[in-house]
C-alpha positions as CSV (number, residue, x, y, z in Angstrom):
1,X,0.0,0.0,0.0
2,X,1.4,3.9,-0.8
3,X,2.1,5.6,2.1
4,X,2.2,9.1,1.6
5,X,4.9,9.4,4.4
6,X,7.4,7.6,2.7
7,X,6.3,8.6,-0.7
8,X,6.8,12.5,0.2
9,X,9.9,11.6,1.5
10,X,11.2,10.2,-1.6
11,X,9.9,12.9,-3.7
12,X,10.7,15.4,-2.0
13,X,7.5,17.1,-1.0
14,X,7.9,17.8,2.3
15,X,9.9,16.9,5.6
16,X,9.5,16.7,9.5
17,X,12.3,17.6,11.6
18,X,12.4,17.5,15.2
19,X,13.3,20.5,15.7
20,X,10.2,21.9,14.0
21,X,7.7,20.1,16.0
22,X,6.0,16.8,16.1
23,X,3.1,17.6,14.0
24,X,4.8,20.8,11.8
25,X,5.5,19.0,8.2
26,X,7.9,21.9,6.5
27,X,6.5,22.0,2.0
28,X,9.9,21.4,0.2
29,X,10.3,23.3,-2.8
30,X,8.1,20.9,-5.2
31,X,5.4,20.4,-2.6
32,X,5.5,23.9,-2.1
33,X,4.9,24.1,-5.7
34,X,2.0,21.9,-6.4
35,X,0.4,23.3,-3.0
36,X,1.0,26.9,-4.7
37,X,-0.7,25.6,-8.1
38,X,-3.8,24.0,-6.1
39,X,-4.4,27.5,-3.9
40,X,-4.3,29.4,-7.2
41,X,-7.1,27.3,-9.2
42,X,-9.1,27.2,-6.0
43,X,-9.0,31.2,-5.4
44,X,-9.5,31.2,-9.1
45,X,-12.6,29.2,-9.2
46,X,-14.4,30.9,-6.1
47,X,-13.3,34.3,-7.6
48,X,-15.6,33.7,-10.5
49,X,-17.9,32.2,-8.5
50,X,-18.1,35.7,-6.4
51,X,-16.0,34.8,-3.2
52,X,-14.2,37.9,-2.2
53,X,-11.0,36.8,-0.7
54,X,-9.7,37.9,2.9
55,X,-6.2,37.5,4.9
56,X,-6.8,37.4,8.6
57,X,-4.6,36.9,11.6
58,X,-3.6,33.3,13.1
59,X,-3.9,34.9,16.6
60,X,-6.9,36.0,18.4
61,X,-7.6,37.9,21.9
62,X,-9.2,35.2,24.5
63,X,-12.2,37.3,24.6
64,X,-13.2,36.6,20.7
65,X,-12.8,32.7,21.0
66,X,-14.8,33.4,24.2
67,X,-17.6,34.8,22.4
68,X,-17.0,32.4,19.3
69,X,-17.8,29.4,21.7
70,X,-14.7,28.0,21.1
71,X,-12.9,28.1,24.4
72,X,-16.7,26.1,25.5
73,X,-16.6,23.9,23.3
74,X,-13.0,23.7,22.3
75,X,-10.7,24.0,24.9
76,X,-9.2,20.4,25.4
77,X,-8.3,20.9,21.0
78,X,-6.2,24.9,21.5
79,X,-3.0,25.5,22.5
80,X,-2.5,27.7,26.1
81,X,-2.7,31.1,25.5
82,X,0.0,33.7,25.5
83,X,-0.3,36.3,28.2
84,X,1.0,39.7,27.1
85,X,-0.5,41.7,30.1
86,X,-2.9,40.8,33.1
87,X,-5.8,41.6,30.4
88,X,-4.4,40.9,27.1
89,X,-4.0,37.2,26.0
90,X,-3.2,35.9,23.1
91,X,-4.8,32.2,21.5
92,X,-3.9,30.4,18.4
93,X,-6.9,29.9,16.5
94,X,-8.8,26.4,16.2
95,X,-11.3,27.8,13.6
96,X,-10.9,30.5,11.1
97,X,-15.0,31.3,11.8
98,X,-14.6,34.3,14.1
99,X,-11.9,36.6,11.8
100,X,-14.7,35.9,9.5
101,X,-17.3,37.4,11.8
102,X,-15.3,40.2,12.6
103,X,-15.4,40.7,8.5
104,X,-18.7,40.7,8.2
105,X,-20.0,43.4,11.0
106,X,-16.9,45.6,10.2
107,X,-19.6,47.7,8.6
108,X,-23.5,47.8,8.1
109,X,-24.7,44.9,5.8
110,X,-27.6,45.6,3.2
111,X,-30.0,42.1,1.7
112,X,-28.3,43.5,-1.9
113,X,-24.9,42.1,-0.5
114,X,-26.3,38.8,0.1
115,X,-25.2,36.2,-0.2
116,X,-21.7,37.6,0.8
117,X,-19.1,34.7,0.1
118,X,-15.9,35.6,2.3
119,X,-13.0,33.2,1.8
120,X,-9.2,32.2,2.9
121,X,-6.8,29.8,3.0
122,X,-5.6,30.8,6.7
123,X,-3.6,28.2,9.0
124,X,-5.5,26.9,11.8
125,X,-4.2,25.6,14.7
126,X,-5.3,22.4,16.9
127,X,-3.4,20.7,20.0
128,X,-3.4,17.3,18.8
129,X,-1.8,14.3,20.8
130,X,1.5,13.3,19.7
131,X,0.5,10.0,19.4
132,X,-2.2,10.4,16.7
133,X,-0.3,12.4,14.6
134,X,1.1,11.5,11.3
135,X,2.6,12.9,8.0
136,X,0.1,15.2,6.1
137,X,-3.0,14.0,7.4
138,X,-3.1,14.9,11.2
139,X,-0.9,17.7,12.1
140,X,-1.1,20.9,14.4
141,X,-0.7,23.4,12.1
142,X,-3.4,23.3,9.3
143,X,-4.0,25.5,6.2
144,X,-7.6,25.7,5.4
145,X,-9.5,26.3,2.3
146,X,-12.4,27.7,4.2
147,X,-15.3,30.4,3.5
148,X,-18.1,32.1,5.1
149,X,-21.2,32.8,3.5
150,X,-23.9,35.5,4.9
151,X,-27.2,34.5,3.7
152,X,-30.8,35.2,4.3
153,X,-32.7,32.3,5.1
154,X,-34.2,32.2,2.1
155,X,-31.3,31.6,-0.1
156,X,-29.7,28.8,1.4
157,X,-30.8,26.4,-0.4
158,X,-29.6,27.8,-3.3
159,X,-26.1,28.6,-1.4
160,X,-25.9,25.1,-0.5
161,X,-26.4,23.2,-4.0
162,X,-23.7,26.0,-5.2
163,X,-21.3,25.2,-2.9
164,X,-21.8,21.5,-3.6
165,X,-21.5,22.1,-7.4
166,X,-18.1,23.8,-6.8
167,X,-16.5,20.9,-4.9
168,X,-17.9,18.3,-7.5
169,X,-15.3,21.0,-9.8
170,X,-12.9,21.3,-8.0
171,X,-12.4,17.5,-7.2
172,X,-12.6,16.4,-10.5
173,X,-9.6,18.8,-11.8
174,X,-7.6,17.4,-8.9
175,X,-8.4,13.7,-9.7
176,X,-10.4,12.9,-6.6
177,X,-12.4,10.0,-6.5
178,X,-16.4,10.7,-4.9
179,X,-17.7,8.1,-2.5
180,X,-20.9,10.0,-1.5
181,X,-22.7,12.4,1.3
182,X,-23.2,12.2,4.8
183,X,-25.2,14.6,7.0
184,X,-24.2,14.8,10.1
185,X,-26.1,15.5,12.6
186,X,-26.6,16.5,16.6
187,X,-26.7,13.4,18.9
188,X,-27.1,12.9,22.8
189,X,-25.6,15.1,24.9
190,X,-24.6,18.9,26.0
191,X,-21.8,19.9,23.4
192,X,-24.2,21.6,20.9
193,X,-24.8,25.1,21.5
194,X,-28.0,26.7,20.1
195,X,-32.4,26.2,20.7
196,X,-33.9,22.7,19.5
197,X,-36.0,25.0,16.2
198,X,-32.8,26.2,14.9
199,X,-31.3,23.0,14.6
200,X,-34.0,21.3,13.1
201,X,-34.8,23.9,10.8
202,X,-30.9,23.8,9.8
203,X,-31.4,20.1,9.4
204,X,-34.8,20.0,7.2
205,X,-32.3,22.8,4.6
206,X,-29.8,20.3,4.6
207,X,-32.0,17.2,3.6
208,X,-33.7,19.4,1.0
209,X,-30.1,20.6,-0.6
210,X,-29.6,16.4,-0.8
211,X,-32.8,15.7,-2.2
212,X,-31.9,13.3,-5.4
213,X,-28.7,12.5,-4.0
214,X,-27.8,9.2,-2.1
215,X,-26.7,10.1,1.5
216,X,-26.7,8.6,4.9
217,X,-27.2,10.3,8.0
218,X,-24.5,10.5,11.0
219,X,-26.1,11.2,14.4
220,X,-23.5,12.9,17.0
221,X,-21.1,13.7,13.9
222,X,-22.3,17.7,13.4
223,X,-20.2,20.6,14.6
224,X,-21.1,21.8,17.7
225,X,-22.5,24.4,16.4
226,X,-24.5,23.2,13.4
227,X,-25.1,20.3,11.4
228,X,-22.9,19.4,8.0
229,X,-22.8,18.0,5.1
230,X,-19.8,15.3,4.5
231,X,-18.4,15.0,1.1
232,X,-16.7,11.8,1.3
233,X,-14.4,10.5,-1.0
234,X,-12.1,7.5,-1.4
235,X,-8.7,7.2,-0.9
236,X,-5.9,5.0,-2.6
237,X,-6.7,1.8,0.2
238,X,-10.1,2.2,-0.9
239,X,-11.2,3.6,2.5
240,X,-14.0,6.7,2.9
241,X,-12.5,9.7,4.4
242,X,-14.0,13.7,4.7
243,X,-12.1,16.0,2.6
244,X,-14.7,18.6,2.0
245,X,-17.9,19.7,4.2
246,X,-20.9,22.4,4.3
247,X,-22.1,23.2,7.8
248,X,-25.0,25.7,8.6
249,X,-24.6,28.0,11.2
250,X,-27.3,29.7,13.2
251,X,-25.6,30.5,16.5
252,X,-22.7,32.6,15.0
253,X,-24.9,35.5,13.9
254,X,-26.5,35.3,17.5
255,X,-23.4,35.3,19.0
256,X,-21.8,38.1,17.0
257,X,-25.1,40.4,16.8
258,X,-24.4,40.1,13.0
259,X,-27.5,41.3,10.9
260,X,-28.6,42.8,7.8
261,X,-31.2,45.5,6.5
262,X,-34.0,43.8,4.7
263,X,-35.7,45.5,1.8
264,X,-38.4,47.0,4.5
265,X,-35.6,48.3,6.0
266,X,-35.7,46.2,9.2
267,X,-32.5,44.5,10.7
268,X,-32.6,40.6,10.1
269,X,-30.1,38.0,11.3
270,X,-27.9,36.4,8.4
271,X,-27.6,32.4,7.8
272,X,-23.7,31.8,8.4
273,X,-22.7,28.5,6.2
274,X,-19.1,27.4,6.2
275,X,-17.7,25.7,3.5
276,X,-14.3,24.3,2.1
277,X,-14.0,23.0,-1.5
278,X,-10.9,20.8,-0.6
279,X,-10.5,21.0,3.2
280,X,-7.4,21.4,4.5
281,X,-3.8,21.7,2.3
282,X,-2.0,19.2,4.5
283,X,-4.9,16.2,4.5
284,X,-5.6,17.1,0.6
285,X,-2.0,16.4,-0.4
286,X,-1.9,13.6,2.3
287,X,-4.7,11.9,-0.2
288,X,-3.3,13.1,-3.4
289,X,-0.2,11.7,-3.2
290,X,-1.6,8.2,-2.5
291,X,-4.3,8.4,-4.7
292,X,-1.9,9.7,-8.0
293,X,1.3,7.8,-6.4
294,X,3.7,11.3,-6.7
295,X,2.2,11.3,-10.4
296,X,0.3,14.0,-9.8
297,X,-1.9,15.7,-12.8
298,X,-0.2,17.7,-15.1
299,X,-1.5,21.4,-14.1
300,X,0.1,21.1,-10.7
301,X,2.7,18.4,-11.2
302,X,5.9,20.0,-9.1
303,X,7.7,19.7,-12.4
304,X,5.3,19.6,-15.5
305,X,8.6,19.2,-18.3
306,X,12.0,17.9,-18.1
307,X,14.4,18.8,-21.0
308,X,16.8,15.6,-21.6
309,X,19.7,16.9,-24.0
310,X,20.5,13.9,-25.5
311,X,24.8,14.7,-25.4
312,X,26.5,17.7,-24.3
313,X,26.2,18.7,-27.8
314,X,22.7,20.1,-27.1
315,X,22.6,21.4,-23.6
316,X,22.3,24.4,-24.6
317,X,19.7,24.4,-26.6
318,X,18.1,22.2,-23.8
319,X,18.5,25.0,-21.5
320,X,17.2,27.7,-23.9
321,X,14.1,25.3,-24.1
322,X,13.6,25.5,-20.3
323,X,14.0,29.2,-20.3
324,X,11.0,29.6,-22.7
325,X,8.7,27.2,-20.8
326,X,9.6,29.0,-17.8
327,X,8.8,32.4,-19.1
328,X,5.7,31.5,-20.6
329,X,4.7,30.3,-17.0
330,X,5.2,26.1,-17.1
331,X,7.5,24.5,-14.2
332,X,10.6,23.6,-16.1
333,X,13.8,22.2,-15.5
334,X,17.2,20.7,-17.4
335,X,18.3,17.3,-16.5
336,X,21.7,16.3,-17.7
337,X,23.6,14.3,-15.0
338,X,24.0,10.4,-15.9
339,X,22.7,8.1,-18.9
340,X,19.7,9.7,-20.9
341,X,18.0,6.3,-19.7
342,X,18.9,7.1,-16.1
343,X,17.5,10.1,-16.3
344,X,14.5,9.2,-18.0
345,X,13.6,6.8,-15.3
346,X,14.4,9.7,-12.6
347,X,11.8,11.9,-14.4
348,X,9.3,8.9,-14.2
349,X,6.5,11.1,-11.9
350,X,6.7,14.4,-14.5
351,X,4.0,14.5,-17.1
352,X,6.4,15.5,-20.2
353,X,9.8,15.1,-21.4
354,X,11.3,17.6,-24.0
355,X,14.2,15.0,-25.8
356,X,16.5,17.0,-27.8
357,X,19.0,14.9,-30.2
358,X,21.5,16.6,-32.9
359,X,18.1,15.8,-35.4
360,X,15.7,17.8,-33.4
361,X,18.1,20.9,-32.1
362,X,19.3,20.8,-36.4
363,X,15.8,21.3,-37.2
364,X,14.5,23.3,-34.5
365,X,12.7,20.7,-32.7
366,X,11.4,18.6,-29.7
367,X,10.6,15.2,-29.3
368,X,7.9,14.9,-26.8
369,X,7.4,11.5,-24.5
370,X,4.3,11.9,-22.3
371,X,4.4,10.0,-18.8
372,X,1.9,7.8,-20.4
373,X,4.0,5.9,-22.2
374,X,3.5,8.0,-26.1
375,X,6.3,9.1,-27.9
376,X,5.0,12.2,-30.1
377,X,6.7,12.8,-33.3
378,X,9.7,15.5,-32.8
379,X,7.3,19.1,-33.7
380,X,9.1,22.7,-33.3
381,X,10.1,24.0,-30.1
382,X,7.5,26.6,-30.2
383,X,4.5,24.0,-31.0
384,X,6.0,21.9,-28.4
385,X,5.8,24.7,-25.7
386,X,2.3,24.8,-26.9
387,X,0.9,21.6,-26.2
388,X,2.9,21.3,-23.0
389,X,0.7,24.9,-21.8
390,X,-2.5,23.1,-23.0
391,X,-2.2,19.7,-21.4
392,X,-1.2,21.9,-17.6
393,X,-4.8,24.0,-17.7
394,X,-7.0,23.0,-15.4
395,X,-9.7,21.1,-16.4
């Protein structure tokens, strides 16, 4: 079975040090730049889909986490606080939630600005045990693809079956393989905050959003705060895991005094839903690397070409072919140490080899080999360049 661990190791994706922290993975350069070309698309497809994108701070005063219903519901998950004076402490955030708040009522809201769609990927922060931790997929520092939308009651429905349409996008560019839906819902118990109507009127939204689509419930599974929907998927061992969710929220709004003027110009409390496309950086790439083995799809592949001279004869030309790709945006680099077969076999995980012979640099050319196993007939440099761009778009 891949194991990302080792995988990421060999790749050189990322690494875990003990000085950095049990739990703190460091992104090497190429997992650094596959995270990078992941983050783009995603701020690129909520852009379009009218996110407006925010940067807020990792820290927060006690008092707002307070407020949140973190530090009640929370505590035994956050780090200890930092004390900066007998009334100012400092707490790593568990939930990127309350910024997001704070966003919202930093001025009046009108129903014309609904729904508002604010959005991040901000590091979040939980005190896991060192014993379950592991790799990519259960750390203490997390970067979240997360986003907050305001909504009147009215239009979640709609906000919901949006959302749910961008993740089926966005997982199918990344090569993510649907399992299904769960909704997850309040059990036994005291750790839900909120009044018995609001949850099952956040329930009976969330069953209509599904409506058509095969689902099964999870009782005790919601936030404490709301219930969610699960998108599950299925990784590499064939297991079900949670990369993305949707989770209504009517006690944030309470909590926050957050409201909006209606069109009879009365104040009205907003619908808070929280979404992420592709959950968390870390666990995504903990499943992506598994599921694709380190072959990655070609439009964020660390490296998407490798130029082979085939004899010192043609390095140059090699390297005046990597130049190009570079400037016209691809990830591109010149390999000329050992046998051209050694070096082919290094290049095994990158989607496109550019082989260039005394034939093709004579003639101006490339010959293209595709990490599927097709040789393409040697084409100019410039065509070449061309196709390479083409086959690294998103889908």
């Amino acid at each position: 079975m891949i194991d990302h661990r080792k995988l990421g190791r060999e790749l050189g994706l990322f690494h875990s040090d003990p000085l950095s922290g049990a739990g703190l993975p460091i992104w090497l350069p190429a997992g650094a730049a596959a995270r990078h070309a992941v983050e783009e698309y995603v701020r690129e497809l909520e852009r379009r889909a009218g996110y407006q994108h925010v940067y807020s701070p990792p820290l927060g005063r006690r008092e707002l986490f307070e407020l949140s219903g973190h530090l009640g519901y929370f505590t035994d998950d956050m780090f200890p606080g930092m004390r900066l004076s007998e009334d100012d402490e400092l707490l790593l955030r568990p939930a990127l939630c309350p910024h997001h708040a704070l966003v919202y009522r930093a001025r009046g809201r009108s129903y014309r600005e609904l729904p508002l769609r604010i959005a991040e990927i901000g590091g979040q922060y939980r005190s896991e045990r060192s014993g379950v931790l592991g790799g990519l997929s259960r750390v203490r520092a997390m970067n979240l693809n997360d986003s907050h939308n305001f909504c009147a009651l009215d239009q979640v429905g709609a906000e919901v079956a949006e959302v749910l349409d961008l993740i089926r996008q966005a997982h199918a560019a990344l090569g993510v393989r649907p399992a299904g839906f769960r909704l997850s819902l309040r059990g036994p118990g005291e750790k839900y905050v909120g009044d018995d109507d609001q949850w099952r009127r956040a329930e009976d939204l969330l069953r209509a959003a599904l409506a058509g689509s095969d689902y099964e419930e999870g009782p005790g599974e919601a936030a404490f705060y709301g219930p969610k929907i699960d998108i599950q998927v299925v990784d590499a061992a064939g297991r079900e895991q949670t990369l993305s969710t949707v989770q209504l929220d009517f006690d944030k709004p309470e909590r926050f005094d957050l409201s909006y003027v209606d069109s009879a110009g009365g104040r009205q409390r907003p619908v808070m839903v929280h979404r992420s496309l592709v959950g968390s950086m870390e666990r995504l790439f903990a499943y992506l690397i598994e599921e694709h083995a380190g072959a990655f799809p070609a439009w964020y592949a660390p490296v998407q070409v490798v130029a082979l001279p085939v004899g010192p004869e043609q390095v140059d030309a090699a390297a005046g072919f990597v130049r190009e790709c570079v400037a016209a945006g691809l990830r591109a680099e010149l390999a000329v140490d050992g046998s051209l077969g050694a070096r082919i076999r290094r290049a095994a995980k990158v989607p496109h080899l550019a082989v260039l012979g005394a034939r093709e640099v004579d003639a101006g050319e490339v010959a293209l080999r595709l990490r599927d196993g097709r040789n393409l007939p040697p084409m100019p440099v410039a065509e070449a360049r061309r196709f390479i761009t083409a086959a690294t778009t998103p889908a």
